[in-house]
C-alpha positions, 0 to 999 in steps of 0.5 A: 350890294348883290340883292335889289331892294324891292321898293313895293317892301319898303326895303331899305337895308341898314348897312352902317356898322356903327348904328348896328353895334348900337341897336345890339347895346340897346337891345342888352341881349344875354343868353337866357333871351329869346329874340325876334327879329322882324325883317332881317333883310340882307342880314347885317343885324342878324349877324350882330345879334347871333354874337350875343348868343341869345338862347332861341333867336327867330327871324321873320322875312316876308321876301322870298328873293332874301329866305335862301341867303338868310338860310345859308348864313344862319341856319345853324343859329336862327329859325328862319321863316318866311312869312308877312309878320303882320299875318304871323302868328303870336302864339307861336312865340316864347313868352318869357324873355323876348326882345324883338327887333325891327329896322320897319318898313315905313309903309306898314311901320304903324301896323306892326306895333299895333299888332303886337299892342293889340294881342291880348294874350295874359302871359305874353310878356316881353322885355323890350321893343328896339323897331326903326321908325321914319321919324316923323311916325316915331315923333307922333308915338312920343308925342304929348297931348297939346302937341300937333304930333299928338294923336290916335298913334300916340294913345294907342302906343302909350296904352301898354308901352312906355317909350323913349327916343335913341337916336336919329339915324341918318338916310346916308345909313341905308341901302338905297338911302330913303329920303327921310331920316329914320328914329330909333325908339325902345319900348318897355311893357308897362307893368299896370294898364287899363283892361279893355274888352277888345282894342279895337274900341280904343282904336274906333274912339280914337279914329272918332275923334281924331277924324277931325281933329280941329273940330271941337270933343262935343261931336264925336262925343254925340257920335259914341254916346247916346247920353253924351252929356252925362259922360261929359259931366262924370268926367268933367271935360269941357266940350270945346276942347279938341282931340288933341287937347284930351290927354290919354288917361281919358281917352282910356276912360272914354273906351271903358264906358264906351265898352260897358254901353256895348254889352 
């Protein structure tokens, strides 16, 4: 492979042709969807997708080094920019139909998803999420509570999205080949969620708690809530559970009361 992986970018460039075929079977791209691919690398998924004849396909490459042969491959098929996603703007996105792709890197896998949960925007909509985790993040976004995985990650992901395990993928499929296994996961827009007045709130109640995840509920709940003990009787928790012990139904309920005390 002509192009040097930049270790500083996380950069490990998918190269099995078999997983590639797969993650396009996953996706289930015709021709009335808009895709987004988010770090297309050397462009071996890229290739893929263009065969599925999306009607608008964008790619987002924050190296400088990759944009030209991107360019000089796609150009007739694709949007090529070069840009940090996590600095993108959403807005600027279709709304309807979009399927957003993502072999991640694992040093900013976390902050992608939540970036993307985290817009607020009414009408945007999109069909389905097929992203690349290290497996050991995509092991704490599926996890349930009274697991060890479970966890702010898991809270958060599951506040809009369902997700569901594909496969494993194994570092022999990669260039240079990372030294853990990585796990595809699709995720899928849920139809009803709870409205908060800004995510952030989810994300500060749930690093209270998950600070110190061994301690029991009665300390974070005194940190959050003047009248701790009321909440606690409203919503009948038991104060020497732990985090972990909490499922996310209530930590939703927590972030509303929590929101409306902050007016």
């Amino acid at each position: 492979m002509d192009v040097i992986p930049k270790k500083s970018l996380g950069q490990n460039f998918l190269i099995d042709k078999n997983v590639i075929k797969k993650i396009c079977e996953v996706g289930n791209i015709n021709k009335q969807d808009n895709v987004l691919e988010i770090g297309p690398g050397t462009g071996k998924l890229t290739e893929a997708i263009i065969l599925k004849k999306p009607q608008k396909f964008i790619v987002i490459e924050k190296d400088k080094s990759l944009i030209k042969n991107l360019n000089e491959k796609f150009r007739r098929n694709a949007v090529v920019i070069n840009e940090d996603f996590l600095k993108y703007d959403l807005s600027s996105l279709s709304n309807k139909n979009l399927i957003i792709f993502g072999n991640l890197p694992y040093n900013i896998s976390s902050k992608i998803l939540t970036k993307i949960i985290s817009y607020n925007k009414k009408d945007f909509l999109f069909k389905r999420l097929i992203f690349m985790f290290q497996k050991e993040v995509a092991e704490r976004i599926l996890a349930k509570d009274n697991t060890k995985n479970y966890g702010r990650l898991s809270i958060f992901s599951s506040w809009k999205l369902n997700a569901r395990k594909i496969m494993d993928i194994d570092p022999s499929c990669f260039y240079p080949k990372p030294k853990v296994t990585s796990t595809l996961l699709i995720f899928e827009p849920k139809s009803n969620y709870v409205e908060f007045e800004n995510s952030r709130n989810l994300e500060h109640i749930t690093n209270i708690f998950f600070n110190k995840r061994r301690k029991m509920i009665k300390k974070p709940l005194d940190i959050l809530f003047n009248n701790s003990k009321n909440i606690v009787d409203e919503l009948k928790l038991d104060v020497k559970l732990r985090p972990q012990n909490l499922d996310k139904d209530t930590f939703y309920k927590l972030c509303l009361i929590y929101e409306k005390l902050i007016k």
